[in-house]
C-alpha positions, -999 to +999 in steps of 0.1 A: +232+716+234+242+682+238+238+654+208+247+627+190+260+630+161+267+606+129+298+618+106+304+593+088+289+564+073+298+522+084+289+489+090+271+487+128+291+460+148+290+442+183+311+474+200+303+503+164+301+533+181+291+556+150+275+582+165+300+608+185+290+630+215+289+664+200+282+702+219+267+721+192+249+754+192+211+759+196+189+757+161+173+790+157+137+787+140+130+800+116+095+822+108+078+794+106+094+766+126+093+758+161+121+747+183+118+722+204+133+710+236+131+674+231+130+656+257+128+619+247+131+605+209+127+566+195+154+549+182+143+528+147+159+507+123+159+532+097+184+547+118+208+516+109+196+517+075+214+557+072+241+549+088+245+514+067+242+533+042+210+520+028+191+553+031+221+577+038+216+609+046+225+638+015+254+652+036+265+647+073+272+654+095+235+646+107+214+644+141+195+609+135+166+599+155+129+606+140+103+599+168+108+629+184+086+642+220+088+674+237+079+707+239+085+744+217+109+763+232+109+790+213+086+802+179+093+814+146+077+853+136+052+841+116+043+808+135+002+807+144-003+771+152+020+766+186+034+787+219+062+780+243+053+757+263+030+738+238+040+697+239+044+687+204+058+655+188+079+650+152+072+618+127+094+607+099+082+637+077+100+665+081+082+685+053+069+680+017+066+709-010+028+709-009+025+717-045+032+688-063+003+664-079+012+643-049+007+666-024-023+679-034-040+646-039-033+635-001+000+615-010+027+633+002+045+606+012+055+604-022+064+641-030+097+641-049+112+672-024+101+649+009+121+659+038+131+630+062+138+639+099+173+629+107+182+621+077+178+654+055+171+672+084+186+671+120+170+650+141+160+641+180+192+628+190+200+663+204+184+684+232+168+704+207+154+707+170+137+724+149+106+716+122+084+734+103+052+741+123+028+724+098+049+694+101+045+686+139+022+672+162-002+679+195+008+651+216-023+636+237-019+641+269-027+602+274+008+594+273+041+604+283+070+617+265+086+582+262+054+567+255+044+591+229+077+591+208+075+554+191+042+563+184+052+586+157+069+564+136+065+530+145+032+536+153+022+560+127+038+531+102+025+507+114-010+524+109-002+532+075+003+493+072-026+484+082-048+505+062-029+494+030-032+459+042-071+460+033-082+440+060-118+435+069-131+423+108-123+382+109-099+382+078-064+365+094-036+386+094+002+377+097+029+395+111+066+389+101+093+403+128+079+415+161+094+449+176+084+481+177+059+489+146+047+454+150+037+449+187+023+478+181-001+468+148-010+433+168-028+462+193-044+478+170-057+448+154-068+436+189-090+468+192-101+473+155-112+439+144-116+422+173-124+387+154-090+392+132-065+361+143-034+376+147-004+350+129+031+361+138+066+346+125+098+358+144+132+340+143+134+342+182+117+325+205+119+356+233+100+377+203+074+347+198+061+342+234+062+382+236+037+380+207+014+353+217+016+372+257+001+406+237-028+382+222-016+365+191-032+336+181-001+317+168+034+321+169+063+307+145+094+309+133+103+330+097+098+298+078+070+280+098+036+273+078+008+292+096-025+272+106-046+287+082-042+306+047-040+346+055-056+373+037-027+397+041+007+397+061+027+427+073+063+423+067+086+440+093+118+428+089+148+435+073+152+409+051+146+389+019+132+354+034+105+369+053+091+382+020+091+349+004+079+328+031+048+357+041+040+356-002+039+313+003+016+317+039-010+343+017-046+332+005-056+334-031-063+371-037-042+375-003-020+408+001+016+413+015+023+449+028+065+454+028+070+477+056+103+483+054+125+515+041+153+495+029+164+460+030+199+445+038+217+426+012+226+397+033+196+374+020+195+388-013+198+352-029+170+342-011+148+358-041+162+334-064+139+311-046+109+333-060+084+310-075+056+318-094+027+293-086+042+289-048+046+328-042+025+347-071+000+329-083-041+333-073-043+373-079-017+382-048-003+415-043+023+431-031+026+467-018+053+489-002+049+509+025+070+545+014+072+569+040+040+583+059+020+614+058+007+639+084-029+623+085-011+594+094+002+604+123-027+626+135-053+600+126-031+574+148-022+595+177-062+600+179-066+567+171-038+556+202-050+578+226-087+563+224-080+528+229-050+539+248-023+521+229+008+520+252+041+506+236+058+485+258+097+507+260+134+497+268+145+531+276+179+548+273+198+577+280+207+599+254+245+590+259+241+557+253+225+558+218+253+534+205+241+509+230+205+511+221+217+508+183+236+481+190+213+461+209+186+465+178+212+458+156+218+420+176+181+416+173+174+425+215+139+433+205+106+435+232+091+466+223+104+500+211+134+514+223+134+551+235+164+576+245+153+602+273+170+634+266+160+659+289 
């Protein structure tokens, strides 16, 4: 098979090229995994985060890429949930040991022997994978492959997100960075609390009118002051800043929710700017977002399909998954961007 293949870790430039164009042999399932034939997969920050070395993977070489669509090409012996044939989709969860006190209480997401896809586990950069068969997903037939794929992680997170965020039907709600996970919240918000204002902050001014053209109610820059006090803000982004100057924009009692596996170092001095009564004060929280779990991806893609929730796509072919890294490594954000693989 064909894919892409990251073998060793580095800084992404202008013209970094660190994934390398591999042949490799065919993942046999095992008796209870399915392979897939993928045949289109998103592309995410975390990505940049492993190769970064933020989040790096336990040993590489490894097959990134972690919003995976296609369909089972083959079965494991003791596999009772899929057939060939079936389409089926992979999130960010991989697989979890399902005995822990986390697993068994719904939070599996937490579970100390969580298995990423394409980080601990090969990934969808490739024309096939494998997963264990509790661990992927029907795909509604509402959408295509390359609509579908975002959906499992920067949808799925953004899900997550919102459910931790708290929000109740008129409570204003503030986005900081707009691209994949966050378009996509501003459309759920749209459908699921339909008197919610919608505040985003985005450094570019492509990303703002993008924002305000899906139905926000304002947009500003990172360290603009929003119109009104917000109840909780949804932090995509990268970096330190945003975190501040969402924490100054909140309400008394307000909530921030960091969505956001790692952040880069190049801000880091911004959170000697933390202060208490400007950022902290009035009963505000702060919550992480760590991973997701199966309901959160099946609730969303049931969720997705019924309003239906299309992500606007920059697509790719699998060949150039430099390129696509690149460009959301400059920031050339509208949407998520998706490789087609077969």
């Amino acid at each position: 098979m064909k894919a892409m293949v990251l073998r060793q870790l580095g800084r992404m430039g202008a013209d970094a090229s660190p994934l390398e164009a591999a042949e490799l042999p065919i993942p046999v399932p095992g008796p209870r995994e399915v392979l897939i034939r993928v045949s289109a997969c998103g592309v995410c920050h975390t990505e940049l985060d492993e190769i970064e070395g933020r989040t790096p993977p336990p040993s590489l070489p490894v097959i990134p890429g972690h919003q995976v669509a296609g369909r089972v090409a083959d079965t494991g012996s003791a596999v009772t949930r899929f057939r060939r044939g079936d389409r089926v989709g992979v999130g960010w969860i991989h697989s979890a040991c399902g005995g822990c006190t986390f697993c068994r209480r719904g939070r599996e997401n937490l579970c100390p022997d969580f298995r990423a896809t394409g980080r601990d586990a090969q990934g969808g950069y490739a024309e096939y994978t494998t997963v264990p068969e509790g661990f992927a997903f029907p795909l509604p037939d509402t959408f295509s492959d390359t609509e579908a794929a975002p959906l499992l992680c920067a949808g799925a997170i953004g899900y997550r997100s919102l459910k931790l965020a708290g929000l109740a039907d008129g409570d204003p709600l503030g986005l900081t960075g707009f691209g994949a996970s966050a378009h996509l919240v501003l459309k759920m918000v749209r459908h699921r609390y339909p008197r919610t204002r919608v505040h985003v902050f985005a450094r570019r001014e492509e990303e703002r009118r993008f924002a305000l053209d899906l139905g926000a109610a304002w947009a500003g820059n990172i360290g603009d002051t929003a119109p009104e006090p917000l109840s909780a803000v949804i932090d995509t982004t990268p970096a330190w800043r945003p975190v501040l100057e969402a924490l100054r924009n909140l309400s008394a009692g307000g909530r921030l929710v960091v969505n956001a596996i790692r952040k880069e170092e190049a801000d880091r001095d911004e959170l000697n700017r933390l202060d208490y009564p400007t950022h902290l004060w009035m009963e505000k929280e702060v919550r992480s977002v760590a991973n997701v779990t199966r309901a959160d991806i099946g609730e969303f893609l049931e969720l997705a399909a019924r309003i239906p929730l299309r992500p606007r796509l920059e697509v790719y072919p699998l060949a150039e998954a430099n390129r696509a890294l690149a460009d959301l490594k400059a920031g050339r954000i509208r949407g998520a961007k998706v490789l087609t693989v077969a």
